[in-house]
Short mmCIF file of the C-alpha atoms (twelve columns), coordinates in Angstrom:
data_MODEL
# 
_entry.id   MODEL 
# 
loop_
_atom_site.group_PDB 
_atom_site.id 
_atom_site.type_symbol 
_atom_site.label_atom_id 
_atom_site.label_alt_id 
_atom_site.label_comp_id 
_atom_site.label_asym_id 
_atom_site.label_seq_id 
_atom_site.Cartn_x 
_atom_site.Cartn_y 
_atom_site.Cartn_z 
_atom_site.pdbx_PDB_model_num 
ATOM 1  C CA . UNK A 1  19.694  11.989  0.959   1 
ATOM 2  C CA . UNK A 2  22.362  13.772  3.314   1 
ATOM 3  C CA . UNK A 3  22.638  10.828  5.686   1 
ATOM 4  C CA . UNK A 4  22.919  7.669   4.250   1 
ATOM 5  C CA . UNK A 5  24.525  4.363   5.551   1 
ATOM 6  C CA . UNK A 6  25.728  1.374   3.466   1 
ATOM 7  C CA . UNK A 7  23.790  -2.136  4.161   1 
ATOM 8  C CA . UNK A 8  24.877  -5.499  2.792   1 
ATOM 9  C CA . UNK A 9  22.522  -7.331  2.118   1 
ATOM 10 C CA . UNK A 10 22.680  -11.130 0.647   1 
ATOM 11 C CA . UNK A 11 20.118  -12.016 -1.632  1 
ATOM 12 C CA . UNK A 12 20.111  -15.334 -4.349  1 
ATOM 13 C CA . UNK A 13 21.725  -14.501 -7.519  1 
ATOM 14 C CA . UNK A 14 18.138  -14.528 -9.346  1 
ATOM 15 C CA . UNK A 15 16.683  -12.016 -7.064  1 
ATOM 16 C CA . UNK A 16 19.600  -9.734  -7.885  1 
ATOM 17 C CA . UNK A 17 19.572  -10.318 -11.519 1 
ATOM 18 C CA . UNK A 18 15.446  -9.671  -11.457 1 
ATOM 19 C CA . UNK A 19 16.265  -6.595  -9.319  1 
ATOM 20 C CA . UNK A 20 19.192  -4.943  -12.170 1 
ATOM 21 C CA . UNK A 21 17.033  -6.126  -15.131 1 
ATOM 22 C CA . UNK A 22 13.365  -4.282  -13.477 1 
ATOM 23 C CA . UNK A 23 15.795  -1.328  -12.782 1 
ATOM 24 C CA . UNK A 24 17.250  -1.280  -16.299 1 
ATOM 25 C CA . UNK A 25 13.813  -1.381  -17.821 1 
ATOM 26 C CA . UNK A 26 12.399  1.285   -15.134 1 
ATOM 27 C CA . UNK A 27 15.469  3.669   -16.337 1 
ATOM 28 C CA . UNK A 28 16.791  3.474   -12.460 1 
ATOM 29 C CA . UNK A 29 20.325  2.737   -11.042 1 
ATOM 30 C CA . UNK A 30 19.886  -0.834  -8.968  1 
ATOM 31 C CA . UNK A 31 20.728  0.662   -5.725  1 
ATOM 32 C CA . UNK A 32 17.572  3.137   -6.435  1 
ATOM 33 C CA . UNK A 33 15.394  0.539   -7.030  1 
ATOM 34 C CA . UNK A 34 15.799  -1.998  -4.276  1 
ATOM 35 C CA . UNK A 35 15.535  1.020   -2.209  1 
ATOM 36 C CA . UNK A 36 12.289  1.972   -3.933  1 
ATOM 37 C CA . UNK A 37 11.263  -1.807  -3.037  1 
ATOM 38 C CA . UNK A 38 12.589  -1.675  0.459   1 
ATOM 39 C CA . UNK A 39 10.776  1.367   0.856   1 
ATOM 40 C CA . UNK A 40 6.970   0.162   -0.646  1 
ATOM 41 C CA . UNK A 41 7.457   -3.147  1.686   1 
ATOM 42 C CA . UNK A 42 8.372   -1.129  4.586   1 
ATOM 43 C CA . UNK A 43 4.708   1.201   4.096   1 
ATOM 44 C CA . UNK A 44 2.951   -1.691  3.652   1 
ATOM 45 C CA . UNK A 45 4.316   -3.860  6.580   1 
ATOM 46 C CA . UNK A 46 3.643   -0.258  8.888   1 
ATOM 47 C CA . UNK A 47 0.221   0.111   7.404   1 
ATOM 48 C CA . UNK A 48 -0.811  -3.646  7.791   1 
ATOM 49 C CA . UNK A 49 0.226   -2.888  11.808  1 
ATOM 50 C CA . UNK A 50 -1.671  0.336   11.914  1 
ATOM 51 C CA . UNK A 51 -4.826  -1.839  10.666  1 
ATOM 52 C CA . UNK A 52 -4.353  -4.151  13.427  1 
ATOM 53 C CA . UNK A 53 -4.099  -1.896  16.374  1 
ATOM 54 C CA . UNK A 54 -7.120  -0.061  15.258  1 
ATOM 55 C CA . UNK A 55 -9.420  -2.949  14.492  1 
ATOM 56 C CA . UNK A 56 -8.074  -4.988  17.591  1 
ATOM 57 C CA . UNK A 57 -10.916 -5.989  19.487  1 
ATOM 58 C CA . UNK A 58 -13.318 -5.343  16.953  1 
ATOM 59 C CA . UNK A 59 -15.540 -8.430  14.712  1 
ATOM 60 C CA . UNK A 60 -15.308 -8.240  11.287  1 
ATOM 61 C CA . UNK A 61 -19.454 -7.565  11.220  1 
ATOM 62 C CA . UNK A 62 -18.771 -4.627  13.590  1 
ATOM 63 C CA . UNK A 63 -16.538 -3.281  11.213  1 
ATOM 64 C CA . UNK A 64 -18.839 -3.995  8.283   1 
ATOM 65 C CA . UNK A 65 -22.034 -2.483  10.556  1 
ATOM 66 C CA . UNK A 66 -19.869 0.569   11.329  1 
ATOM 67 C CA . UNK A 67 -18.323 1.438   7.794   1 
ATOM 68 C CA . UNK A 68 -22.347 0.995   5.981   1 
ATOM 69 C CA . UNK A 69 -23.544 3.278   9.126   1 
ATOM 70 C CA . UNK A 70 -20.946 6.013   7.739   1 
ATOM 71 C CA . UNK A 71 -21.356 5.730   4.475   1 
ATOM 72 C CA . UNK A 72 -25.496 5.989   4.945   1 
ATOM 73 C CA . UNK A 73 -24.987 9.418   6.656   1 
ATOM 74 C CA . UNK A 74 -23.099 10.371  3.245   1 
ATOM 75 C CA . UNK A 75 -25.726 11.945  0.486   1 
ATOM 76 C CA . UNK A 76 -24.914 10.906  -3.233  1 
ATOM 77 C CA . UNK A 77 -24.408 14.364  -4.942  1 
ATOM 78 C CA . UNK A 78 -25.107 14.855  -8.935  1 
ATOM 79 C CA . UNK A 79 -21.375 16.501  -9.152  1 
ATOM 80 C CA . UNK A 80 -19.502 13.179  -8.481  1 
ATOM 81 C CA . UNK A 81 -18.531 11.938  -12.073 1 
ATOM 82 C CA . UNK A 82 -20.590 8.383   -12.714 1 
ATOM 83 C CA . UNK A 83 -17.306 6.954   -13.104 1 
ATOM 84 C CA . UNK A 84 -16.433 7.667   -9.323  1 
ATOM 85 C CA . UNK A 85 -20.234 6.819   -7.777  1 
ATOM 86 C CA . UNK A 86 -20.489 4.394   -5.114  1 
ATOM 87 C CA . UNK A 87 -22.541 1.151   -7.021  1 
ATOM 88 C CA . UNK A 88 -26.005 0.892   -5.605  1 
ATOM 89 C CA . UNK A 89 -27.158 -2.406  -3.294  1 
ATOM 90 C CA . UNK A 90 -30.139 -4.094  -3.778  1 
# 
């Protein structure tokens, strides 16, 4: 990283010892790995608001009826592995 900035943060003693112990098992400085967790709860928190501005407005059967209309228009091929195959309905 070329531009980095230094951020105190204040956390309770057991959430820094649980941080410096995962690191220490993961092989990773402590610093690297809060940022690794800072990081991972930043892309979810962005993806959780990307969900919600693109299913505002919509029901949760409209959804449903919209992603089995898709997924009807898509032809099961012999070439996907059986491990990877979409499990049939009744």
């Amino acid at each position: 990283m070329n531009n980095t900035n230094v951020m105190t943060v204040r956390m309770p003693a057991e959430l820094k010892s649980k941080i410096t112990c995962l690191a220490k098992e993961q092989g990773v400085s402590a610093n690297q790995f809060a940022m690794y967790l800072l990081t991972k709860g930043i892309v979810s928190v962005e993806y959780e608001q990307l969900v919600a501005r693109l299913t505002e407005g919509y029901s949760e059967d409209e959804i449903l009826r919209d992603f089995k209309e898709v997924m009807a228009k898509i032809s099961e091929s012999d070439d996907v592995p059986e491990w990877d195959r979409l499990p049939s309905t009744p």
